[in-house]
N, C-alpha and C positions, 0 to 999 in steps of 0.2 A: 245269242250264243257267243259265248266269248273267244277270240281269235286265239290267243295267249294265255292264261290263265297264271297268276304270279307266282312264282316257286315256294313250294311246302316250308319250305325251313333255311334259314340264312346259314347254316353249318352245313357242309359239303366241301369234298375238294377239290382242288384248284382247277377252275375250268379252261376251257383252250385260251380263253382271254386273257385271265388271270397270268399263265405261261408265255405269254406272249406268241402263239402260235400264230403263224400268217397274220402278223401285225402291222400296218406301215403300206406305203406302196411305192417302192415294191418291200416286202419284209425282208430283212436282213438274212442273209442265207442258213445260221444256225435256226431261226425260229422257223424252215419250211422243210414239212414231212417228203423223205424221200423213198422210194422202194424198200431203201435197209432198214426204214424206219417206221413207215406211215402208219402200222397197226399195233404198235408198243408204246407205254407212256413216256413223255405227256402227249405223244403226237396225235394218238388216236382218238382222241377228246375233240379236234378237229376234222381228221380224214373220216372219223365215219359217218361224218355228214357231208361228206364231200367226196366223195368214193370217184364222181366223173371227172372231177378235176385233176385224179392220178390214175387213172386207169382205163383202159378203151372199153366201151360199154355197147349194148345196143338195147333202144328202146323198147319197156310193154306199154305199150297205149293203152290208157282208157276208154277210148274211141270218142265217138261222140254223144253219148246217148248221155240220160239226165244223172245227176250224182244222187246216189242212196242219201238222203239226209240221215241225219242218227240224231233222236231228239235228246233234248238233255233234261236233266232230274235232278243239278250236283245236289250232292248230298257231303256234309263233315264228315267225313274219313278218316282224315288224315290222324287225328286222335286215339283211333282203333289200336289197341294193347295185343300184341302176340310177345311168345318166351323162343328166344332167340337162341341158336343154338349153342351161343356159352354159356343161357340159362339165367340169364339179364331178360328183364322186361324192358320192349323196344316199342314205341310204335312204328305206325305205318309212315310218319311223317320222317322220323328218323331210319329208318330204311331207308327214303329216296333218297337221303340227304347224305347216307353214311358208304354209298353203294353205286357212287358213280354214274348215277342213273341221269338220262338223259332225255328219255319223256316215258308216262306212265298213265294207259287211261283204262279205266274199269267201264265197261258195261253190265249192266243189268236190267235183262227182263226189257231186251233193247235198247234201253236207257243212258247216256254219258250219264253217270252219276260220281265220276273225277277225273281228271284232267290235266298234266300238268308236266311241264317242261323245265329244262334246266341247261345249263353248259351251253345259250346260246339258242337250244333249237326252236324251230315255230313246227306251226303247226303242215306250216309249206315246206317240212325240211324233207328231203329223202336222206333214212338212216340205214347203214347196212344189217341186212339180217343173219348173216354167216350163216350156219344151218336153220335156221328157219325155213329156210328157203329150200331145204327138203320136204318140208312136211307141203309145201305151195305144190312142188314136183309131183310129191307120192298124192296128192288131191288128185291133182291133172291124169295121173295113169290109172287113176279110180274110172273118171270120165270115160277114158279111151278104152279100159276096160270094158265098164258098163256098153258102150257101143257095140262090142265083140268082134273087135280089129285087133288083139290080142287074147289070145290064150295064156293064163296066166302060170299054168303047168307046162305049156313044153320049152323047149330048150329056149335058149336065146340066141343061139347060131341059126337058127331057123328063120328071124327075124333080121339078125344081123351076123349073114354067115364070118365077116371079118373075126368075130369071137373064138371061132374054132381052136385060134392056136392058142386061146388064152385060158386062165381056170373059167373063166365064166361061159366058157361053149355049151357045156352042160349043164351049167344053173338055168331055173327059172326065174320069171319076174318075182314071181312069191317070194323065192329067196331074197333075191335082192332088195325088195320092198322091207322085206323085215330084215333082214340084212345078217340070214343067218348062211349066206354061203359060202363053201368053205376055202375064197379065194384068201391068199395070205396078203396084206396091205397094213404097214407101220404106219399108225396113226398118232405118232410124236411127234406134236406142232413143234415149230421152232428148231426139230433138227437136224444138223446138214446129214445126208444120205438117206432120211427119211424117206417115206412113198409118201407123206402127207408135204413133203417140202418138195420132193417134184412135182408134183401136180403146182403149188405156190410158184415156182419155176416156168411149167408150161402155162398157167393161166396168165401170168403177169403179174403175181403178188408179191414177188421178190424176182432181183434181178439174176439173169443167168450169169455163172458162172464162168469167166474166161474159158478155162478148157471145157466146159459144157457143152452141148450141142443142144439146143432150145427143142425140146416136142412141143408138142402140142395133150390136150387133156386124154384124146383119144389114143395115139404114141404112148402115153404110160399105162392106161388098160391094158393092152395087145401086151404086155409084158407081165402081167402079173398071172401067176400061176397058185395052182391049187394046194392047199394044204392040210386038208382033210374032207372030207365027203360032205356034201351040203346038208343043210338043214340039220346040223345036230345043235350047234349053241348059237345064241346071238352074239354076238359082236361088232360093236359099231366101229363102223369104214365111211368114211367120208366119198371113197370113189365109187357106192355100188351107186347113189344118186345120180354119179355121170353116167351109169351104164343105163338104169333105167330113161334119164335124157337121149340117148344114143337111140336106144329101141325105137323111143315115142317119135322124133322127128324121121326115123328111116320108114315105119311104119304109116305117118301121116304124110310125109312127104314135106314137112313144116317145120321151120326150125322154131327151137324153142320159147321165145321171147314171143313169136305170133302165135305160138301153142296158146300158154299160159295168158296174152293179151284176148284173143277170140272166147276160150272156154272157161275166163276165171275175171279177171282183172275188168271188164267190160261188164260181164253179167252180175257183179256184188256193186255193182256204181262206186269204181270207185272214182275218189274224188282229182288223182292226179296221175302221171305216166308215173311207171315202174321203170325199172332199168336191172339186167345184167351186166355182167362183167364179163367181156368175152379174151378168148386166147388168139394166137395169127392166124387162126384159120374159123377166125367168128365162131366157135365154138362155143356158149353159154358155159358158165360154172354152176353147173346145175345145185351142186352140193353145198353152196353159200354163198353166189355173188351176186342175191339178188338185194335191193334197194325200192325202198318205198317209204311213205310217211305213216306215222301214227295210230290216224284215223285211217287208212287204207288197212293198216294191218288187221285194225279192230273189225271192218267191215269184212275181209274175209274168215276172220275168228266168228264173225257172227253168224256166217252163213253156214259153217260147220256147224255152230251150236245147234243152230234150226234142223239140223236134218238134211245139211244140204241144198239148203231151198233159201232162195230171197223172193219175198213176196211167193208170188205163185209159179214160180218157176223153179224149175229142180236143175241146180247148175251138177251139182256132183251124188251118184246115187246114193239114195237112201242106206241103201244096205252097205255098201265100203264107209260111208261114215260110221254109221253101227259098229264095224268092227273096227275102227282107228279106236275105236277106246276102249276097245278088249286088247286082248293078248295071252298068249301062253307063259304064265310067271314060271313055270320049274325052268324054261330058258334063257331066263333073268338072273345074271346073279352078281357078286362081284366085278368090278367096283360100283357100277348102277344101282344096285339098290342099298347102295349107301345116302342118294337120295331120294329111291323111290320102296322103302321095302317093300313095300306090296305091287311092285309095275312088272310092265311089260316091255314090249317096244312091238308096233303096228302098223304098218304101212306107211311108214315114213313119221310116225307120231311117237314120243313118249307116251306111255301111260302111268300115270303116276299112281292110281288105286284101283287094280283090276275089280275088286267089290264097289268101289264107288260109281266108277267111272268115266270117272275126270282124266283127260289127258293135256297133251301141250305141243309145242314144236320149242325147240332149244337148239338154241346159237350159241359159240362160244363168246368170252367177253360182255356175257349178262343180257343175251335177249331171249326173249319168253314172250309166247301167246298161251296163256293157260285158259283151256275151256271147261266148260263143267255145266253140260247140257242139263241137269236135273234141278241147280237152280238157277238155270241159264245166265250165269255168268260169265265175261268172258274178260282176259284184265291183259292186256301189253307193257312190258319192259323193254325198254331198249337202252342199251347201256356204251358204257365206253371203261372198262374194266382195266387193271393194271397189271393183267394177265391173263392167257385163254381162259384158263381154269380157277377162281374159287370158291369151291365147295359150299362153304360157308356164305358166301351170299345166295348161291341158288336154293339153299337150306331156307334162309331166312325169308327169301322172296317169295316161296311158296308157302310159307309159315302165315308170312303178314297179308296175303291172297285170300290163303283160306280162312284166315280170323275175319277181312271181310266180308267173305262169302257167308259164313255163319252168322255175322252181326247182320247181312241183310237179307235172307233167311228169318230171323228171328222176325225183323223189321214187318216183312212181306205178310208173319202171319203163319 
C-alpha cells in the first residue's frame, strides 16, 4: 500500500513550498501565516495543514481499538475525459492539478482505486474541513436522535432554555438540521460586520478587533433573531451547526470532540486523532473547524455509503442516512442549484441529485466528500483554494467525480 502516492501531473500552482511559506528556521516573518492571513492565498496552501499550529484545538481520539484498513484496487484514472464547465475537455488529472487540490482519494466498492496528494501533504497530514464538518455534526445528531434523547419537532428552548431570547427558541432540530429556520444570519465570508466574521472573531479565526469585546460562538447565537417563520425556505447559515452542537452536548452532558470521538471517529477505525478548533470557553466550531486526514475522511464517507454501518455494526441509523440523500428540491433554489439543479439540502448534507441520489458534505475553499451509495462510490477533495468560493471548480470536481463514477460503473459490469 503505498504511503504517498506521486502527484497526477507536474502543472499545478504554486504550492506553500514553492512561496516560500514557513521556510527556514525560524522563517523570516513575511513568509509566516498570521490571523489576518492564515486562510487567504498563498498562506492557506500551508495553514490548512496546519490548522494546530495557529489556533487552539481540542482533540477527537480515535481511541484505541484496531484501524479500519481500506484495501486497494488503484486503478488509471487519472486519464478519465469530463467537459468542463467552459466546455473544454479536461481530465481528471488536470483537474487535480489545475484546482489547488491538496489530496484526492476515490473509493469504490470499498476499494482505494486513487490516491494522491500534492502541496506537500502525506497521508499523516491533518487538513482542515471547514464545512465538512457539518455533515460529521448532522451524522452525530442522527445518532443521538436514533437513541430518543432528542425529539426532533419541539422547540429547542426545551432542550436549551438559554435560546428563549434568541430566533431559535422556537426552531426545531429539523429546522436547523436542514437549515430552513427562519433565524436571520449574514453569511458573507470575509466581511467586517458580518455574522459569519463574528463567529471568525469569537472562534479565533481572525483577530478581535481593538474596540471589540471578544464573545464567544454561543455570545453570538443568543443574539440573533428571527426573520420569518421557520421552515418556509432553505438557506444555508453556517451558525445553525453551532446550535445543533449546543443541543447535542447540553443534552448528553459531553462536549463535542468526545461526542463525535465515542460515537463516530472510534467506531469507522479511524486511522488517526481528529481535532476541532475551539473558542475561550472550549467551545468546538461545530460548523467547520474540524481537521482530519484523507483516509479518515474517506472511512467515514464510507460508512455513510454502507448504510451507516462498518462491518456489523450500525454506527449511525439506517433510516437518517436514507434521508441525508433525499430532500425537498421546491426549497432549493437560487444560487444552490447553480451547482446542484436537481438538489436538496438534508441534515446537514448537500444533495446533489434528488432522483439519483447522490449527495456530499462541502467545505469552503474546495473540500468535498461526494457519496453515491448506488454505485458505492465515494471520492474526497481537500483543497486550498484562492478563495472561499469558486463555482467553477466545485462545477468541475463533481463533473470529473461523476465521469469516474460512470467509467467504473461501466468497468464493474
Amino acid at each position: 500500500m503505498p504511503d504517498q502516492p506521486a502527484p497526477l501531473s507536474s502543472v499545478s500552482p504554486a504550492t506553500a513550498k514553492d512561496s516560500n511559506i514557513m521556510e527556514g528556521f525560524p522563517p523570516p516573518p513575511e513568509s509566516r501565516p498570521t490571523l489576518d492571513n492564515w486562510d487567504m492565498p498563498p498562506f492557506n496552501r500551508w495553514s490548512f495543514q496546519n490548522v494546530r499550529a495557529l489556533i487552539p484545538t481540542v482533540e477527537v481520539s480515535r481511541g484505541v481499538g484496531a484501524i479500519r484498513e481500506l484495501p486497494y484496487a488503484i486503478d488509471n484514472l487519472s486519464d478519465i475525459a469530463f467537459t468542463a464547465l467552459d466546455g473544454e475537455e479536461r481530465t481528471v488529472a488536470q483537474l487535480l492539478a489545475q484546482s489547488y487540490t491538496d489530496g484526492f482519494l476515490v473509493l469504490h466498492r470499498g476499494r482505494v482505486v486513487m490516491e494522491h496528494y500534492d502541496n506537500g501533504m502525506s497521508a499523516a497530514t491533518a487538513h482542515l474541513s471547514q464545512s465538512v464538518a457539518k455533515s460529521i455534526v448532522g451524522s452525530l445528531a442522527g445518532i443521538i436522535i436514533g437513541r430518543g434523547l432528542i425529539d426532533p419537532q419541539k422547540p429547542l428552548a426545551d432542550y436549551v432554555p438559554e435560546l428563549a431570547v434568541c430566533g431559535y427558541g422556537d426552531a426545531n432540530l429539523s429546522h436547523v438540521l436542514n437549515m430552513t429556520s427562519g433565524v436571520h444570519f449574514d453569511e458573507n465570508y470575509g466581511v467586517e460586520g458580518s455574522d459569519i466574521t463574528r463567529i471568525d472573531y469569537a472562534s479565533g479565526w481572525r483577530p478581535t478587533p481593538a474596540d471589540v469585546t471578544r464573545e464567544t460562538i454561543y455570545d453570538v447565537i443568543l443574539t440573533l433573531q428571527k426573520a420569518r417563520e421557520h421552515g418556509e425556505i432553505f438557506q444555508y447559515r453556517s451558525i445553525e451547526t453551532d446550535v445543533i452542537g449546543w443541543v447535542l452536548q447540553r443534552v448528553t452532558d459531553t462536549g463535542l470532540a468526545e461526542l463525535v470521538s465515542r460515537e463516530i471517529w472510534q467506531k469507522i477505525g479511524a486511522e488517526k486523532d481528529a481535532s476541532f478548533t475551539v473558542d475561550t470557553a472550549g467551545t468546538p466550531l461545530a460548523d467547520g473547524g474540524f481537521n482530519a486526514t484523507l483516509r479518515d475522511y474517506a472511512r467515514f464517507g464510507l460508512m455513510m455509503a454502507n448504510g451507516g454501518q462498518v462491518e456489523d455494526q450500525q454506527v449511525v441509523p439506517a433510516d437518517w442516512v436514507a434521508a441525508s440523500g433525499t430532500g425537498d428540491a421546491n426549497l432549493f433554489g437560487e444560487p444552490y442549484t447553480g451547482v446542484s439543479p436537481k438538489g436538496a439540502y438534508s441534515n446537514q448534507w448537500w444533495v446533489h441529485n434528488v432522483d439519483h441520489g447522490d449527495y456530499m458534505a462541502r467545505g469552503v475553499f474546495g473540500q468535498l466528500i461526494y457519496i453515491d451509495p448506488s454505485s458505492q462510490l465515494v471520492a474526497v477533495k481537500l483543497s486550498s483554494w484562492p478563495d472561499y468560493l469558486v463555482p467553477s471548480f466545485t462545477i468541475d470536481a463533481l463533473r470529473a467525480i461523476i465521469a469516474i463514477r460512470n467509467e467504473l460503473s461501466q468497468e464493474a459490469g
